[in-house]
C-alpha positions in Angstrom: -1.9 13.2 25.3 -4.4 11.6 23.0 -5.3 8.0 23.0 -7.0 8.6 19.7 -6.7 5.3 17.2 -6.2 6.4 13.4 -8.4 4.9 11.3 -6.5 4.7 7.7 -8.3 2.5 4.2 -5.3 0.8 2.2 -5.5 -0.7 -1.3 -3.6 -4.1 -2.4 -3.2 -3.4 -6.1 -2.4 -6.4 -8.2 -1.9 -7.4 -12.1 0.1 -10.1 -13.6 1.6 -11.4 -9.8 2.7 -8.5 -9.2 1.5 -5.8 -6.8 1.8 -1.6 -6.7 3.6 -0.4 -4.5 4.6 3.3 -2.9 8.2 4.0 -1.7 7.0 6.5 1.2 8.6 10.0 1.1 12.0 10.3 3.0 10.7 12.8 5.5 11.3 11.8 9.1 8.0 12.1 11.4 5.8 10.2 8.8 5.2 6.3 9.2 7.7 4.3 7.6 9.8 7.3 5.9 11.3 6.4 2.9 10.2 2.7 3.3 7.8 0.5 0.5 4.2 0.4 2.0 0.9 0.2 0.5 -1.1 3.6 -1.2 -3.8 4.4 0.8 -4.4 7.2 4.0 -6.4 8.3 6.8 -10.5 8.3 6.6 -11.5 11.4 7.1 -14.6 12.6 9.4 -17.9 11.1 7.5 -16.4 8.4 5.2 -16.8 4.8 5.5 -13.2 2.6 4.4 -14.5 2.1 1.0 -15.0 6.2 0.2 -11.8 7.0 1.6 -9.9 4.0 -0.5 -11.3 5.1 -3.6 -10.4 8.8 -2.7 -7.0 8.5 -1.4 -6.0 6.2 -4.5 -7.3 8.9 -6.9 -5.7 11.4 -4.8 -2.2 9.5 -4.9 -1.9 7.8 -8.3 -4.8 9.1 -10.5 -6.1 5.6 -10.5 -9.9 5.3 -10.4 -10.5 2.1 -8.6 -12.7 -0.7 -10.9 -14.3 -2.8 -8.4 -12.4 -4.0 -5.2 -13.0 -6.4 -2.1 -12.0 -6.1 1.4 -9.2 -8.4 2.2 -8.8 -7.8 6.0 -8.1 -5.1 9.7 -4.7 -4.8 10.8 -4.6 -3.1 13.9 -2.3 -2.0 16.5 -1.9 0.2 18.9 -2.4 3.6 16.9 -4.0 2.8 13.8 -6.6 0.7 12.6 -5.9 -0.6 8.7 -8.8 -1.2 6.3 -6.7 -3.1 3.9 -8.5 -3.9 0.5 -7.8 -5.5 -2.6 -8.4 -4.5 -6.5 -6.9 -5.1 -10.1 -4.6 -2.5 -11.6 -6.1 -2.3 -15.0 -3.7 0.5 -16.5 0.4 0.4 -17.0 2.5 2.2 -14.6 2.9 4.7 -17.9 -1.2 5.9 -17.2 -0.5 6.7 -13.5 0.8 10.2 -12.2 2.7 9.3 -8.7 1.0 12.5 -6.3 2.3 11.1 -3.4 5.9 9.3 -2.4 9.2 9.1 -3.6 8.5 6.2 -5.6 6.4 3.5 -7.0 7.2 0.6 -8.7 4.9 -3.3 -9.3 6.9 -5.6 -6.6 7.2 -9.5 -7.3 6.8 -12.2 -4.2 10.4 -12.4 -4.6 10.3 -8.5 -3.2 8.2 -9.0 -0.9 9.4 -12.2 0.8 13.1 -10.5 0.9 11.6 -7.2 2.4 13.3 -4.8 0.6 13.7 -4.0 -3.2 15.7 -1.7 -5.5 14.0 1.9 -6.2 15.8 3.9 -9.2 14.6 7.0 -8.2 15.7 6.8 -4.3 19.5 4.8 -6.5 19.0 2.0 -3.7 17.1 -0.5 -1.9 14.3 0.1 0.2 13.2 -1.7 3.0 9.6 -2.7 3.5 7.3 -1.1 5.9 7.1 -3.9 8.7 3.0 -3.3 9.0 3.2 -3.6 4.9 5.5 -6.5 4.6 3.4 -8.5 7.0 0.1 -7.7 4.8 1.7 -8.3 1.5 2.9 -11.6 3.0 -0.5 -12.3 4.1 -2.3 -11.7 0.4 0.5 -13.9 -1.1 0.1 -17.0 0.9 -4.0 -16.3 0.4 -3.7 -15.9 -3.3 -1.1 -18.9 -3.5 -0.6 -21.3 -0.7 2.3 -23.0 -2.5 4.8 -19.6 -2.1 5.4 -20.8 1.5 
């Protein structure tokens, strides 16, 4: 058995209070199935965080990141997130969902309640717990006075 620790780059995507956000596929054996989480996914042998963010966003969205900070490592005991942070420039129209079931900008509201309504799944979603927790953490960095 291998005590190997996944290292994965994740992208906070933001524009007008709002953030973009993936409803995972419904498969079971993935992380999170059919739960909202964050686009992003593994670093691959020879990348930094930064290559593999802009890579796996393209890869998942069509999005070509504009520039982009790191906002913080979540770790636990299998995987190691690079989470980052970056403007969505474009409407939901100009991105092509590669990857997931769903997508959709979330408000605060969303993300405080931990779940939100997909129309393609015809339900609510919970949140990932690992992506609830993050999301929580950019709100209350971004504006204190959500508490």
């Amino acid at each position: 058995m291998s005590n190997q620790v996944a290292h994965v780059a994740i992208a906070i995507l933001y524009q007008n209070g709002k953030c973009l956000m993936q409803l995972r596929d419904n498969i079971p054996g993935i992380k999170f199935p059919g739960s909202w989480g964050l686009f992003g996914g593994h670093i691959e042998s020879g990348e930094t965080p930064e290559i593999a963010l802009v890579r796996e966003v393209i890869e998942e969205i069509g999005y070509e990141l504009p520039c982009f900070t790191e906002f913080g490592i979540y770790r636990d005991e299998t995987v190691i997130r690079h989470v980052f942070q970056a403007p969505l420039l474009v409407g939901l129209d100009q991105l092509v969902l590669h990857e997931g079931w769903d997508m959709g900008l979330l408000t605060p509201e969303d993300i405080h309640r931990g779940s939100c309504y997909s129309s393609i799944a015809g339900e609510v979603r919970p949140f990932g717990d690992i992506h609830q927790r993050i999301m929580l953490d950019f709100i209350n960095k971004i504006s204190p006075s959500n508490n």
